[in-house]
C-alpha positions in Angstrom: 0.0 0.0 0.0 1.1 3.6 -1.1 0.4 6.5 0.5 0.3 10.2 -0.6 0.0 13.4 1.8 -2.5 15.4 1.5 -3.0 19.4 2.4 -2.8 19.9 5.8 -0.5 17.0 6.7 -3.0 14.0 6.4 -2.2 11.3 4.8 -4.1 8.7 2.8 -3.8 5.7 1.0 -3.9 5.5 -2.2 -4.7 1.7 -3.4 -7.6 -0.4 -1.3 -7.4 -4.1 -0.6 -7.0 -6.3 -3.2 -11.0 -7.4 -3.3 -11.4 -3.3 -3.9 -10.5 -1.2 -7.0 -12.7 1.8 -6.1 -10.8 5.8 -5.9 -10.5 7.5 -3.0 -12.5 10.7 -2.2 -12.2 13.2 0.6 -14.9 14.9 2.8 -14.2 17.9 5.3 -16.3 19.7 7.4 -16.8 22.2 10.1 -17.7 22.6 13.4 -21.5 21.8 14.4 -23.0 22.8 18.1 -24.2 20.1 20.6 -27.7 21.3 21.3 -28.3 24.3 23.1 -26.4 24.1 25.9 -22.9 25.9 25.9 -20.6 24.2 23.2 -19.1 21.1 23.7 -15.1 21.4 23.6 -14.0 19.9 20.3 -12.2 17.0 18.9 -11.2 16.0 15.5 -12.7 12.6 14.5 -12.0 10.3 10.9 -13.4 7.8 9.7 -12.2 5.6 6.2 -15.4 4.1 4.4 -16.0 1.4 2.1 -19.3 2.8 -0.4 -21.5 0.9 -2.0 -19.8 1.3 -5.5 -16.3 0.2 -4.0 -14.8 3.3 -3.4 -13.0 4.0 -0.5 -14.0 7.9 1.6 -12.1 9.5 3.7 -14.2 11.9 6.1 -12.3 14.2 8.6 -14.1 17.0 10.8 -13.9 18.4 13.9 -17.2 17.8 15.7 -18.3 17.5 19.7 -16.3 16.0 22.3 -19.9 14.9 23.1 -20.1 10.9 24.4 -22.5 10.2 21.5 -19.7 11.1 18.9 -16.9 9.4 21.0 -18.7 6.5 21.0 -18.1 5.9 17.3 -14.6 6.1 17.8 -12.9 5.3 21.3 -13.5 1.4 21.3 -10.4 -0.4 20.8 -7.3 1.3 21.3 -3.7 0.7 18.9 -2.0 -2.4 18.6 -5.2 -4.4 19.1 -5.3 -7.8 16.8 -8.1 -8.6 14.9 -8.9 -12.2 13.0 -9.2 -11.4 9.2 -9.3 -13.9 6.3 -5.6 -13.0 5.7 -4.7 -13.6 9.2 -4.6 -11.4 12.5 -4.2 -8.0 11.6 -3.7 -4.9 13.9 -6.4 -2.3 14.2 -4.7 0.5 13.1 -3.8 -1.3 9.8 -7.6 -2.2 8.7 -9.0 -0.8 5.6 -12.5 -0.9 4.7 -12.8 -4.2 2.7 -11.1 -6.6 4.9 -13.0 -9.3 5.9 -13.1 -9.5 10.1 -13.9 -13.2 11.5 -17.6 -12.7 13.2 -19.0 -14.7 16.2 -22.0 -15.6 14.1 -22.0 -14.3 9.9 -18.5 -15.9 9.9 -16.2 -13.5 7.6 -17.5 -10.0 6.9 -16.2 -7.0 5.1 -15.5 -3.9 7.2 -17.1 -1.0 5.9 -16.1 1.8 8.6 -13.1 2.7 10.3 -13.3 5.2 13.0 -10.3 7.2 15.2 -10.0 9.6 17.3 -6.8 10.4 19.6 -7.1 10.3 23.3 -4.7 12.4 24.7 -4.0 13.5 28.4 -4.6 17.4 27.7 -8.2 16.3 25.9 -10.0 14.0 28.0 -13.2 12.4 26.8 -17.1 14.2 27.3 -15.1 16.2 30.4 -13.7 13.1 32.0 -10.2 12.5 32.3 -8.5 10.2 29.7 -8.1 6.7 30.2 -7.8 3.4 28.9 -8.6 -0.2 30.4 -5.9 -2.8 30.3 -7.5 -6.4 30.6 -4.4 -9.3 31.5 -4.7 -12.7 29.8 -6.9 -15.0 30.8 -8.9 -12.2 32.9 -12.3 -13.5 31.1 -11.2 -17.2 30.6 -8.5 -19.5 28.9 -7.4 -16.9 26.2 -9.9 -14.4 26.5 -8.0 -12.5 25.9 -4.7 -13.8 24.4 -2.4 -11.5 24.3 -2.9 -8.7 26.9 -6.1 -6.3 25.0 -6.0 -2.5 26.0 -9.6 -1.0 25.2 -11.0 2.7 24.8 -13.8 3.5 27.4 -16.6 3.2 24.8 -16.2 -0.4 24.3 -18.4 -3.1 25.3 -18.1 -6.6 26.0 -20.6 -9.6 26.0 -21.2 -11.0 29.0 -23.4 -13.7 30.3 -25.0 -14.7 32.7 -28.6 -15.9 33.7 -29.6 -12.8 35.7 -29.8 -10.5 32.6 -32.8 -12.1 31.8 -33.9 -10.0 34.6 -34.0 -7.1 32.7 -32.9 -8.3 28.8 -34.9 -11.1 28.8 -31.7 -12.8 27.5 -28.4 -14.8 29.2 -25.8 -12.4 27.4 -25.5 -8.7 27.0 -22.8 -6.0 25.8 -21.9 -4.4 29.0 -19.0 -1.4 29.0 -16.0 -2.2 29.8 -16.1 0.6 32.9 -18.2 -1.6 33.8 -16.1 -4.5 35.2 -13.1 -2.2 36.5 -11.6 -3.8 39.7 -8.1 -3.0 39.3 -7.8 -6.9 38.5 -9.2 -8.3 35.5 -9.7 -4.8 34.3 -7.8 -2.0 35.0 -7.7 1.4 34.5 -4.4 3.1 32.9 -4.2 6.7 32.2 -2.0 7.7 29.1 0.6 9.2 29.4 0.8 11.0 25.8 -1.1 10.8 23.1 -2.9 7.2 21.6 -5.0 6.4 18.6 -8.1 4.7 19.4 -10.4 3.2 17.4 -14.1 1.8 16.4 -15.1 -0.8 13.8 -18.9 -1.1 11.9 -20.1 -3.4 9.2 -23.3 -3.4 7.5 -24.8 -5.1 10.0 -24.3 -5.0 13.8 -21.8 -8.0 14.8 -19.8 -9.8 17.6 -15.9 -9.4 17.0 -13.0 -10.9 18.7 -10.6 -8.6 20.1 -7.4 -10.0 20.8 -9.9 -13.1 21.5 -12.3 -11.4 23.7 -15.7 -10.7 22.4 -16.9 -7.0 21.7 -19.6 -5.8 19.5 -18.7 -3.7 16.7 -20.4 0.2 16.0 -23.9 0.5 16.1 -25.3 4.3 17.6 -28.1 2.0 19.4 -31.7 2.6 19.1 -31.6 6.2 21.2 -29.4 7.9 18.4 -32.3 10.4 17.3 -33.1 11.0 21.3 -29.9 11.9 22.2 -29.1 14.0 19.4 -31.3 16.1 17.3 -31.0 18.8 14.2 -27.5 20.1 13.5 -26.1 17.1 15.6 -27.5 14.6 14.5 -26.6 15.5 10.9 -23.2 16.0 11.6 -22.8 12.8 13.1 -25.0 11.0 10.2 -21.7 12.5 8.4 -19.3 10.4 9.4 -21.2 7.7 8.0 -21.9 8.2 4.2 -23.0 4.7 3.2 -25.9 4.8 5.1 -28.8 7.1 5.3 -31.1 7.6 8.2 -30.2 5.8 11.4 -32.7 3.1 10.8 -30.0 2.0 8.1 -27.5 0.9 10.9 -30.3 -2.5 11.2 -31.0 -4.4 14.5 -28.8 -5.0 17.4 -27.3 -8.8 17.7 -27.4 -8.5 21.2 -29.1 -6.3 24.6 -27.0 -3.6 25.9 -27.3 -2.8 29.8 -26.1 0.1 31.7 -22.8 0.0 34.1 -25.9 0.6 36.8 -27.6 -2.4 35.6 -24.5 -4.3 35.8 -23.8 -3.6 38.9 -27.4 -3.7 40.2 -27.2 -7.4 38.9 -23.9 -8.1 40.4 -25.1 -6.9 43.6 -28.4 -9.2 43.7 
């Protein structure tokens, strides 16, 4: 893979995986408010994505340091593996196209990559920056296998028979705050700057991170609720192969709160 700079320092890449022959095109754009309360700080955010027709995009803006946007982007931090049909591959070298080993639709092509930069100077939605380190073996035999550093917008699939509680289901995506004990999951706070990351297909999926299961992007039923008007658009940007929100399909799996999680724990 070549890559050229472009204006402003950014550089691209100029061929796509072998399965793609599409061209690359480029979209910028400015600053949009977070409602009508005072303005969120901002953060830039970009996202690679594979279109319909084959062609890769590029999208790069500045937009909210709102939780809504950072949820698209801070999942998985750098140097996380990922099983693709050419063999594990690290986050920050996917490209739209690659097809990612799924828990149930077996291989799928990615079609968005999202980043961001957490940083200590520019903490995330006002909270200070961090990162969660999980050890080997913290879930299970090689779960995960080798060591997996997440962003704190990821969540994991859990199970266990008292989600049915609330889920009506035995396994749910829980954040990963959500099991921080300073043991199996523990809290790190960077020191300078690191790339994070999020992953979305067409549909909603389960993914293996360094062998533990996460779920991939999906905004989650609440998108239009938590965001309206300028927003909303804005983050509907970053995602130029679908449409509405309704295009992002159904959910493989319940989501539950850190407060339902531990509400549960504690029962």
């Amino acid at each position: 893979m070549t890559y050229a700079q472009r204006p402003g320092g950014t550089a691209v890449a100029r061929t796509a995986p072998q399965a793609q022959t599409g061209q690359w095109t480029v979209r910028r754009g400015g600053p949009a408010q977070a409602g009508a309360a005072a303005p969120a700080p901002m953060r830039r955010y970009e996202a690679l994505v594979l279109q319909p027709n084959g062609d890769l995009s590029e999208v790069i803006q500045r937009a909210p340091s709102h939780p809504v946007f950072e949820s698209a982007f801070a999942a998985l931090a750098r140097g996380t593996i990922m099983a693709t049909e050419e063999g594990p591959i690290a986050v920050e070298d996917l490209v739209p196209g690659v097809k990612i080993e799924t828990r149930d639709a077996g291989f799928q092509p990615l079609v968005w990559v999202g980043t961001t930069t957490l940083a200590p100077q520019m903490p995330l939605a006002h909270m200070p920056a961090r990162l969660f380190r999980v050890p080997v073996d913290s879930f299970g035999p090689a779960r995960p296998m080798p060591d997996l550093m997440l962003a704190p917008h990821a969540r994991l699939l859990h199970r266990s028979d008292k989600y049915r509680q609330i889920v009506n289901d035995e396994a749910a995506l829980a954040p990963v705050t959500a099991f921080e004990d300073g043991y199996s999951v523990i809290r790190v706070a960077p020191v300078s700057p690191v790339s994070v990351y999020h992953l979305a297909f067409r549909e909603h999926h389960i993914l293996r991170a360094n062998g533990l299961e996460i779920e991939s992007f999906h905004p989650g039923p609440e998108l239009t609720r938590q965001l309206g008007g300028e927003s909303l658009q804005q983050f509907m940007s970053f995602f130029p192969h679908v449409s509405v929100p309704a295009d992002f399909g159904r959910m493989v799996a319940p989501r539950v709160t850190v407060e339902e999680y531990e509400n549960l724990v504690a029962a």
